[in-house]
C-alpha positions, 0 to 999 in steps of 0.5 A, a space after each residue: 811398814 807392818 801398820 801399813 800391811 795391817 791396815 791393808 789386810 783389814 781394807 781386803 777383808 772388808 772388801 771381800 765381805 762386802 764382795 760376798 754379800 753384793 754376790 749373795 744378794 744377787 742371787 735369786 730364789 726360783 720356783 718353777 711350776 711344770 705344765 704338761 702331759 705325760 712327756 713333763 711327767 715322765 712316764 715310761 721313766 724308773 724314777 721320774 722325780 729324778 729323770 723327768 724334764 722338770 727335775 733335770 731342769 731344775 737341776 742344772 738352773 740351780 746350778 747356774 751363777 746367780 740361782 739361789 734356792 730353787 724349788 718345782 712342781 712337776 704338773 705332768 699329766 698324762 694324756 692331758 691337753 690344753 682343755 685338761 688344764 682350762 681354769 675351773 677344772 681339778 686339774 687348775 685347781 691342783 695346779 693352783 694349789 701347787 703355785 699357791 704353795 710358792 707364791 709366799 715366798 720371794 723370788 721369781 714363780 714361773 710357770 713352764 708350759 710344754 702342752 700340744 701332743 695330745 691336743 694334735 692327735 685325731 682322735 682320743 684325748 679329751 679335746 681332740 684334735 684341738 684346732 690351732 685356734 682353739 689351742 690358741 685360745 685354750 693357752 691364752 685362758 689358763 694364761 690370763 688366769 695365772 697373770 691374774 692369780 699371780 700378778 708378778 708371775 713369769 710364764 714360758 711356754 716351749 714347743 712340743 717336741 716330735 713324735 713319729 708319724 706312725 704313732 698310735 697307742 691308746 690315742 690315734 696321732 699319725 702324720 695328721 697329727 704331727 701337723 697338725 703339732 707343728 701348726 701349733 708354733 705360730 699360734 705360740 709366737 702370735 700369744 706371746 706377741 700379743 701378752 708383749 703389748 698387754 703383760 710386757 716382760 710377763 710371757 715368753 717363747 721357751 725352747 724352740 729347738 727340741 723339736 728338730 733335735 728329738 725328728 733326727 735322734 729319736 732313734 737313741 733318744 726317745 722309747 720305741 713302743 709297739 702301736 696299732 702302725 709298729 714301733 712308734 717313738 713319743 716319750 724320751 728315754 732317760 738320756 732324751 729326758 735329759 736333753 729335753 729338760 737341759 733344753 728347757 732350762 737353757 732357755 729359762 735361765 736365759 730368759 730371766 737370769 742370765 747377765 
């Protein structure tokens, strides 16, 4: 009887080995370059390295079953548009650097896009306003390169979150522009539909949902701020970078790593 309990323990032992190394070897290691403007950034925020979207997002993937080592880079930059980030430019190329630093190792490099408020305002940032068809054609520019650069690349890119229709700081939006944002989503699908014939599997929509989530709580949830029209809403607070990097991270993690 004690044989039979030995010989027991050592076929649980071993199956529990082997158990724990198919569990480790279906882990996989992420890297995540951020793409954005000043909302990836994180401005107005006491610590972005913490609180901006790119680190909440990061955080609560790594968190999720089968993450391994997760690493980021935040590449927000505020008041950039889409023509900001054109290949060519520095911005591309500190963009570059950052991948590059990634590439080497294995797992999966993805790059997260969330680019279109300062495409949409009327006047300002460099570009603007930046007509559906050019920003259509600009995310399609930088999104070639990166295939190209990175060949087993992933790339998601999200909708632009709300802004309210008096917004106007430094950069003039108001209702023009807020329309002109929202006329940016189909341009986004018609992207990805087309990267689904010629890069299957390669480019996807990300978050679609923050949008209309920030429209009806940005009272607690984004900054108000003193404009040229009164208090205007734009940037999210801590608890709206919160949200928005959790949102982020849902549909990344949904995409590519969920079961």
């Amino acid at each position: 009887m004690s044989e039979f309990r030995g010989q027991r323990c050592i076929f649980f032992a071993l199956f529990l080995i082997s158990s724990l190394s198919l569990f480790a070897q279906s882990k996989k290691d992420i890297h995540i370059i951020y793409i954005g403007d000043s909302i990836t950034q994180g401005v107005q925020l006491n610590d972005p390295a913490t609180q901006a979207p790119p680190a909440i997002a990061s955080d609560y993937i790594q968190r999720q079953p089968g993450a391994g080592s997760l690493d980021f880079s935040n590449q927000g930059h505020s008041g950039y548009t889409t023509v900001d980030f054109l290949p060519g430019g520095e911005t591309f190329k500190h963009l570059e650097q950052a991948a590059d630093g990634f590439s080497g190792k294995p797992g999966l490099l993805i790059f997260s896009i969330m680019l279109g408020t300062n495409d949409s305002a009327i006047k300002g940032p460099n570009g603007a306003p930046v007509s559906p068809h050019a920003y259509f054609a600009n995310l399609k520019t930088i999104i070639d390169r990166l295939l190209k650069d990175y060949p087993g690349c992933k790339v998601v890119i999200h909708h632009p979150i709300w802004y309210s229709p008096n917004t106007y700081n430094g950069a003039q939006y108001l209702q023009e522009g807020l329309d002109r944002l929202q006329s940016y989503f189909p341009e986004i699908k018609k992207l990805v539909n087309i990267y689904a014939e010629s890069n299957n599997g390669q480019v996807f929509v990300g978050d679609t949902k923050a949008f209309d989530y920030f429209k009806k709580t940005h009272l607690t949830n984004l900054i108000p701020e003193n404009g040229h029209q009164g208090t205007f809403y734009l940037h999210p607070n801590v608890a709206g970078a919160r949200v928005l990097g959790t949102f982020w991270a849902k549909a990344i993690y949904k995409r590519f790593m969920a079961k």
